[in-house]
C-alpha positions in Angstrom: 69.9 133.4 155.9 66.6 134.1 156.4 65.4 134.9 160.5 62.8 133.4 163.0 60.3 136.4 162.3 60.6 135.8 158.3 59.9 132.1 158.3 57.0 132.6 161.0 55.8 135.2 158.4 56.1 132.6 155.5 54.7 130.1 157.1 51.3 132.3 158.0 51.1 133.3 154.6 51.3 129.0 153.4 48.5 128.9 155.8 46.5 131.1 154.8 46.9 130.6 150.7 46.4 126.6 152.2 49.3 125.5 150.4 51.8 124.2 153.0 52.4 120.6 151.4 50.5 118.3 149.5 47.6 116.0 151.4 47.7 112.2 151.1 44.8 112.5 149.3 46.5 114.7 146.2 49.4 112.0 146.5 46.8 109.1 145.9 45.5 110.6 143.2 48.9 111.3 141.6 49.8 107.5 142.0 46.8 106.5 140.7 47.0 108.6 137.6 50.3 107.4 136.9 49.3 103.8 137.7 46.4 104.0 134.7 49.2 105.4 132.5 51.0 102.7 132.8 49.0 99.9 132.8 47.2 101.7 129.5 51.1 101.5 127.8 51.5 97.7 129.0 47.9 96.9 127.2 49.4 98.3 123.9 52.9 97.1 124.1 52.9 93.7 124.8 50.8 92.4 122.1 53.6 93.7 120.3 56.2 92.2 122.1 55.2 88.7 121.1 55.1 90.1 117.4 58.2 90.9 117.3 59.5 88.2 119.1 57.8 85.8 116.3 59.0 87.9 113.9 62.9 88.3 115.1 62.7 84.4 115.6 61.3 84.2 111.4 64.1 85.9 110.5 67.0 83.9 112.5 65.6 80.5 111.3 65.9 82.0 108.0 69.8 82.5 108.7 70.3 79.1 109.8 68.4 77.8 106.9 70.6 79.5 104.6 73.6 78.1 106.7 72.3 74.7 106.8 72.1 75.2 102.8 75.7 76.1 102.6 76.8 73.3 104.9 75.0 70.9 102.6 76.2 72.0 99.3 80.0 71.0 101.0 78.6 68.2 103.5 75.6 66.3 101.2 75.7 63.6 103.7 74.4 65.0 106.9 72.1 67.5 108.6 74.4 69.8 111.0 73.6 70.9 114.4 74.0 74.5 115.3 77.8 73.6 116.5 78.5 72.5 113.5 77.7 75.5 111.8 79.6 77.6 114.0 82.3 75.4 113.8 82.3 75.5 110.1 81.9 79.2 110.2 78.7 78.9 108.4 77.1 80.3 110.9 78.0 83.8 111.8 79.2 84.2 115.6 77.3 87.3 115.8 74.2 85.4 114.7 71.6 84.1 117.5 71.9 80.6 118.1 68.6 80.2 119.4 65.1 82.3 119.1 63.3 84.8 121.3 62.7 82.7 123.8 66.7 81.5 124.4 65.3 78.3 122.9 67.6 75.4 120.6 66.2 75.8 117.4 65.7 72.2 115.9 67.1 71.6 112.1 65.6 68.6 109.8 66.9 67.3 106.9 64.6 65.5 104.7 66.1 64.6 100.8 66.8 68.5 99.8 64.5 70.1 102.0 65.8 71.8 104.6 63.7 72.9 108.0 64.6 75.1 110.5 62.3 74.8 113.5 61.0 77.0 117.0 59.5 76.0 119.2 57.7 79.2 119.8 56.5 80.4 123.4 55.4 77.3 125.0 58.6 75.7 124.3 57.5 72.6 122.7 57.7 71.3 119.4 54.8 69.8 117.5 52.2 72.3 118.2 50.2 75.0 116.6 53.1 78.0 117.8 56.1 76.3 115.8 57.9 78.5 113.9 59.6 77.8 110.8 
């Protein structure tokens, strides 16, 4: 343990070299630093994000339209819901049941055609985001 007369002796020497702590001002500009770091990764990610959020939501309405397909080859009369391809076990339970945005995905039959729809971000149907 060190004694009084050593840590006086340290403590004159941090004086004198200036290096006691670090000043509010060094700590602002370490914060600030960090802040432009950050906010520089959030501009490049997040357009991203969405991309792959359109793109993960592509690829599960793809799924369900090969599901519905299935269900209609047994079923030619009607268009399922999502609950009736899980209960039919058309549906994989480790599929999503909805898209990125914990939406219902809506499913039209029309003839042969099948159509699985999204919503997309804004959460309503019928406009320029839809996904199919």
């Amino acid at each position: 343990m060190p004694t009084t007369t050593e840590i006086q002796q340290q403590m004159r020497i941090a004086r004198r070299t200036g290096r006691e702590g670090m000043t509010l001002i060094e700590i602002m500009i370490a914060i600030t630093i960090i802040a432009m770091v950050v906010g520089g990764v959030a501009v490049a990610v997040l357009p991203n994000l969405e991309k792959a959020r359109i793109k993960t939501t592509q690829t599960d309405a793809q799924a369900m339209r090969s599901a519905v397909t299935l269900y209609r080859a047994d079923n030619p009369r009607g268009c399922p819901t999502v609950d009736d391809l899980m209960a039919g076990q058309y549906l994989d339970a480790t599929k999503r049941k909805t898209d990125a945005w914990d939406l219902d995905f809506q499913i039209k039959c029309e003839g042969s055609d099948v159509a699985v729809i999204s919503a997309g971000s804004d959460g309503q149907f019928g406009t320029e985001d839809d996904i199919q």
